[in-house]
BAGUMAR-906322 format. One record per residue (C-alpha): residue number from 1; residue in one letter; x negated, y negated, z. Coordinates in steps of 0.25 Angstrom, whole numbers, plus 2048, in hexadecimal, padded with zeros to 3 digits. Example, Ala and Ser with C-alpha at 12.3 -4.5 7.8 and 13.67 -1.06 7.14 Angstrom:
REM residues 2
SITE, i, aa, u, v, w
SITE, 1, a, 7CF, 812, 81F
SITE, 2, s, 7C9, 804, 81D
END
This chain:
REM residues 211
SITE, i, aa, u, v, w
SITE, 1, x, ACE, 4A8, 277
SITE, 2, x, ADC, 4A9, 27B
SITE, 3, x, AE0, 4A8, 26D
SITE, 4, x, AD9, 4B5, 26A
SITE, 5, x, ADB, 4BD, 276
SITE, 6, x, AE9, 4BA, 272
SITE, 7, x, AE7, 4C0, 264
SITE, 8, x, AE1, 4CC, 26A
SITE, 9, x, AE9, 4D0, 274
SITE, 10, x, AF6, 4CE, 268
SITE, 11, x, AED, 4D7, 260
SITE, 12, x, AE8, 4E2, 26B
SITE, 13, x, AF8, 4E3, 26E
SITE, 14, x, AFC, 4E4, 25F
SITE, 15, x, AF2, 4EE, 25E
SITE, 16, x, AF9, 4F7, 26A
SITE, 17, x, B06, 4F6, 264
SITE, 18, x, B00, 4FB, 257
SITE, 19, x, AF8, 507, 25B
SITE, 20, x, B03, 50B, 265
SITE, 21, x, B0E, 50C, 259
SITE, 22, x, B02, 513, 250
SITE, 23, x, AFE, 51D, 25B
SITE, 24, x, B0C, 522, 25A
SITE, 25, x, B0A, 529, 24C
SITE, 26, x, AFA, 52E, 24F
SITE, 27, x, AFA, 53E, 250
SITE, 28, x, AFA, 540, 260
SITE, 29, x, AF0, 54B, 264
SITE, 30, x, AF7, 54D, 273
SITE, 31, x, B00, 558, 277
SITE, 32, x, B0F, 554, 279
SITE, 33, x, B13, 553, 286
SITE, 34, x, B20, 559, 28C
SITE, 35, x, B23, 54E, 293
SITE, 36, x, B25, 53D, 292
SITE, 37, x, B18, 53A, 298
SITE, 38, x, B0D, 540, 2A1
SITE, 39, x, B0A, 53C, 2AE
SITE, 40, x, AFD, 53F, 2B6
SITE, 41, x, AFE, 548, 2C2
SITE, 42, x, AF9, 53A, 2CA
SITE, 43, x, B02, 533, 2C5
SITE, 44, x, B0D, 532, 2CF
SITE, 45, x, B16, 526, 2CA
SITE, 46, x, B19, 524, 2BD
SITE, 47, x, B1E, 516, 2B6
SITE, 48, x, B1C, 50D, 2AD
SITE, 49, x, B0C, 509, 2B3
SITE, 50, x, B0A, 518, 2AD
SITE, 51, x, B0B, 515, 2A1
SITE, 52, x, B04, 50A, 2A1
SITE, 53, x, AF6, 508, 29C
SITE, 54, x, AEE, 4FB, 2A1
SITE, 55, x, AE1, 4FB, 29C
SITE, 56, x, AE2, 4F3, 291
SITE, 57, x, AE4, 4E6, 296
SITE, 58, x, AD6, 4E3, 299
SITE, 59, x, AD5, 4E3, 28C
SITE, 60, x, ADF, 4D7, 289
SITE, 61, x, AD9, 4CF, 294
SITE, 62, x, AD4, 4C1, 293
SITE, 63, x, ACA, 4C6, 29B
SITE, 64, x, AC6, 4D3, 292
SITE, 65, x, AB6, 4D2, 28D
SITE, 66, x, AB3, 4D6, 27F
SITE, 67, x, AAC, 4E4, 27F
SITE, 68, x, A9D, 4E4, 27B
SITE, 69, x, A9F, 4F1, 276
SITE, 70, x, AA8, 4FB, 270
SITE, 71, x, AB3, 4FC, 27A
SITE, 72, x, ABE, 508, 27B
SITE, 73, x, ACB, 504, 284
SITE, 74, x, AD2, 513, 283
SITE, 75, x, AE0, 516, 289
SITE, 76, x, AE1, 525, 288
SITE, 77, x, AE8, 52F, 292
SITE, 78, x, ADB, 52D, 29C
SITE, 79, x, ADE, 51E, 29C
SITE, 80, x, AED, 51E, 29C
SITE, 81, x, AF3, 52C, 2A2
SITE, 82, x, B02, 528, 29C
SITE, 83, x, AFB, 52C, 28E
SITE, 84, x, AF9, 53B, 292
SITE, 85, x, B05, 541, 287
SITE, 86, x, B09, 533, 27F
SITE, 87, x, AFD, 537, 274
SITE, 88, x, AFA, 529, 273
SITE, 89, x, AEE, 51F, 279
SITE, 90, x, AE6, 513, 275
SITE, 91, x, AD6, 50D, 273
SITE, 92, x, AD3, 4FF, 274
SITE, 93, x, AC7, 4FD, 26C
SITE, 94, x, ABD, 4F0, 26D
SITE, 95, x, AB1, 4F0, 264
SITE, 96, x, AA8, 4E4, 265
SITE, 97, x, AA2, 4DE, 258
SITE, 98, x, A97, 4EC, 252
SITE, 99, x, A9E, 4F7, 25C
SITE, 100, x, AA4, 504, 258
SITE, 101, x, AAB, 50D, 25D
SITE, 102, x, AA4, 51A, 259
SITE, 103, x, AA8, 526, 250
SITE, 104, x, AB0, 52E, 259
SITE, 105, x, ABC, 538, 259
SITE, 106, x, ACA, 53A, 260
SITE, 107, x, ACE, 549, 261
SITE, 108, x, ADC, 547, 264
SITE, 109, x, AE1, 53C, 25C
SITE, 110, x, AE2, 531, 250
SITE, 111, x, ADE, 524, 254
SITE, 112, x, AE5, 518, 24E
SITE, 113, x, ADC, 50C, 250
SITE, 114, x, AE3, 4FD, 251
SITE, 115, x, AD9, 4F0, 24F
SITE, 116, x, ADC, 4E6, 257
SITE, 117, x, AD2, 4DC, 252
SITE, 118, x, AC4, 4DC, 24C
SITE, 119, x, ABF, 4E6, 241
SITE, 120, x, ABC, 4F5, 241
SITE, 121, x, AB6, 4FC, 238
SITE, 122, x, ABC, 50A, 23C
SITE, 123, x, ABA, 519, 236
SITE, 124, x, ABE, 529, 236
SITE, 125, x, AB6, 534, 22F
SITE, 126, x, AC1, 540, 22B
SITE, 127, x, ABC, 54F, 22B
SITE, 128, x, AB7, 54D, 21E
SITE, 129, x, AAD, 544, 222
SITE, 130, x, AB3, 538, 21C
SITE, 131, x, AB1, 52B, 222
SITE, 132, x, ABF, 521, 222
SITE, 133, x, ABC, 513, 226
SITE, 134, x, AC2, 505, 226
SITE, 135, x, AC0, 4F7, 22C
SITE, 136, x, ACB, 4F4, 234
SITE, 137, x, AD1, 4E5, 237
SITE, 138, x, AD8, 4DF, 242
SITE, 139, x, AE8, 4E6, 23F
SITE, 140, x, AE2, 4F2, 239
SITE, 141, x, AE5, 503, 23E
SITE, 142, x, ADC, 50D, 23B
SITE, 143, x, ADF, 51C, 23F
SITE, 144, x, AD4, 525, 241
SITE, 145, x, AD8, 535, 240
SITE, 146, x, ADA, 53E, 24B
SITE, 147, x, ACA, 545, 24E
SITE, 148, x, AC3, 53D, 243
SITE, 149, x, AB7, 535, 248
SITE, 150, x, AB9, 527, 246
SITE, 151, x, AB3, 519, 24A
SITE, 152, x, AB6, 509, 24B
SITE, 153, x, AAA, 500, 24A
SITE, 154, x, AAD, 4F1, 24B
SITE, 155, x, AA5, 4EA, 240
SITE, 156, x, AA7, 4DB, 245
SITE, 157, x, A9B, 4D5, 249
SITE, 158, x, AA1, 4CE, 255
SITE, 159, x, AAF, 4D0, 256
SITE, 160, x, AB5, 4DB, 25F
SITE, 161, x, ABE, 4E5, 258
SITE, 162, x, ACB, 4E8, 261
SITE, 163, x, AD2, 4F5, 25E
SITE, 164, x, ADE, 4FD, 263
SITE, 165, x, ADE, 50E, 261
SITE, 166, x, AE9, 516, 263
SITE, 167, x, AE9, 526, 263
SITE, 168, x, AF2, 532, 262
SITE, 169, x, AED, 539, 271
SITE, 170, x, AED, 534, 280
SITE, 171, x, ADE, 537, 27E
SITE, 172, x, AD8, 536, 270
SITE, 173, x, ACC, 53F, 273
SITE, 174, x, AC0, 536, 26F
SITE, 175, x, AB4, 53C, 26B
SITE, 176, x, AA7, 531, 268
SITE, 177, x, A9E, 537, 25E
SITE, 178, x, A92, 532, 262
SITE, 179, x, A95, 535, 271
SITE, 180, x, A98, 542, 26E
SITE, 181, x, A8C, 544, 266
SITE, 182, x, A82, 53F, 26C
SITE, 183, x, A86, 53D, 27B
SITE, 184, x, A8B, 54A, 27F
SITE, 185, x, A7E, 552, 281
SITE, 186, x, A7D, 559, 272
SITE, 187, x, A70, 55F, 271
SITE, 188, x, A68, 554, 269
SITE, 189, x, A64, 561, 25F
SITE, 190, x, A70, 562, 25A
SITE, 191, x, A73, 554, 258
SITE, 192, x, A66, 551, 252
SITE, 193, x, A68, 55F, 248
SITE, 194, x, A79, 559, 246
SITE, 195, x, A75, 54A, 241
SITE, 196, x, A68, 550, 23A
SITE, 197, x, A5F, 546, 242
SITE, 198, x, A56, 547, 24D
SITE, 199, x, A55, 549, 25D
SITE, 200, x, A4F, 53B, 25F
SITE, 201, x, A5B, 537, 258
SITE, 202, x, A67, 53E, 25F
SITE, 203, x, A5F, 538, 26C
SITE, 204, x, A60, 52B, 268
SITE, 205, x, A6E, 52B, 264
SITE, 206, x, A71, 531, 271
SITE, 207, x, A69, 525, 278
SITE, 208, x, A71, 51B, 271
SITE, 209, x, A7E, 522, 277
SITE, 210, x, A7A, 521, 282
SITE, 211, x, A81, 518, 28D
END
């Protein structure tokens, strides 16, 4: 059990260093700042515990449970303020054997994903409707476009999938399709009139996004 904490740890810090060099030639969506770095107004001491982001561990503990469930680990500017300006920040994502991450979208960047372990089946539709896809391995990048939906599905039966995302912006700008869709309060008419399907339908999709 050692043994393959070990391996994981060695491959979840391989994959940091590999997304943190990629992120630098993503296109940044931020403003550039007119100075070194931002502090927040309640902020009154500034060192090196600034620009330091602890969240992670837990996820290296001996301790850590496996996730029944798709889980996102995000380390945006909300998370880690140092970001606000640096156009950079990171997603750990853990996908038990069957769990996806559903098709989504992120307004203000290109997303370079890292697998640390496991298998993905990843994809992007462009804006001619085309679907791009591939079956990613442990080792493997994939870049999804700035704005194009996207998603990951970990095809393993039981092994969980581990992977690192890096992007372009301090805050990506996520936008989940079916949250967006079918959790936001659109009239169930026009639902049922855009997927060419009925009310009973849209209801029940909406029960099953339910939390």
């Amino acid at each position: 059990m050692a043994s393959s904490s070990a391996s994981f740890t060695s491959k979840f810090l391989s994959g940091l260093v590999a997304s943190a060099i990629l992120v630098q030639v993503t296109t940044a969506g931020d403003p550039d700042i007119l100075s070194d770095f931002i502090v927040p107004p309640s902020v009154t001491n500034v060192d090196g515990s600034f620009f330091t982001f602890t969240g992670l561990r837990s996820l290296l503990s001996s301790q850590a449970q496996q996730p029944q469930a798709f889980q996102i680990s995000k380390v945006r500017m909300v998370e880690f303020p140092a970001l606000n300006g640096q156009s950079v920040s990171y997603a750990v994502l853990q996908f038990p054997g069957g769990t996806a991450n559903p098709p989504h979208t992120h307004l203000r960047a290109s997303e370079l994903l890292y697998l640390v372990d496991g298998y993905l089946q990843v994809g992007f539709v462009d804006t001619t409707n085309k679907l791009y896809f591939q079956t990613l391995q442990t080792g493997d990048i994939f870049v999804f476009p700035k704005g194009l939906v996207h998603f990951q599905y970990n095809v393993a039966g039981q092994k969980t999938a581990v992977a690192i995302s890096a992007f372009g912006s301090a805050d990506s700008g996520t936008v989940s399709l079916p949250t967006t869709l079918f959790s936001t309060g659109i009239d169930d008419n026009i639902l049922a009139k855009a997927f060419k399907t009925d009310i009973n339908t849209i209801q029940a999709l909406k029960k099953g996004l339910s939390p």
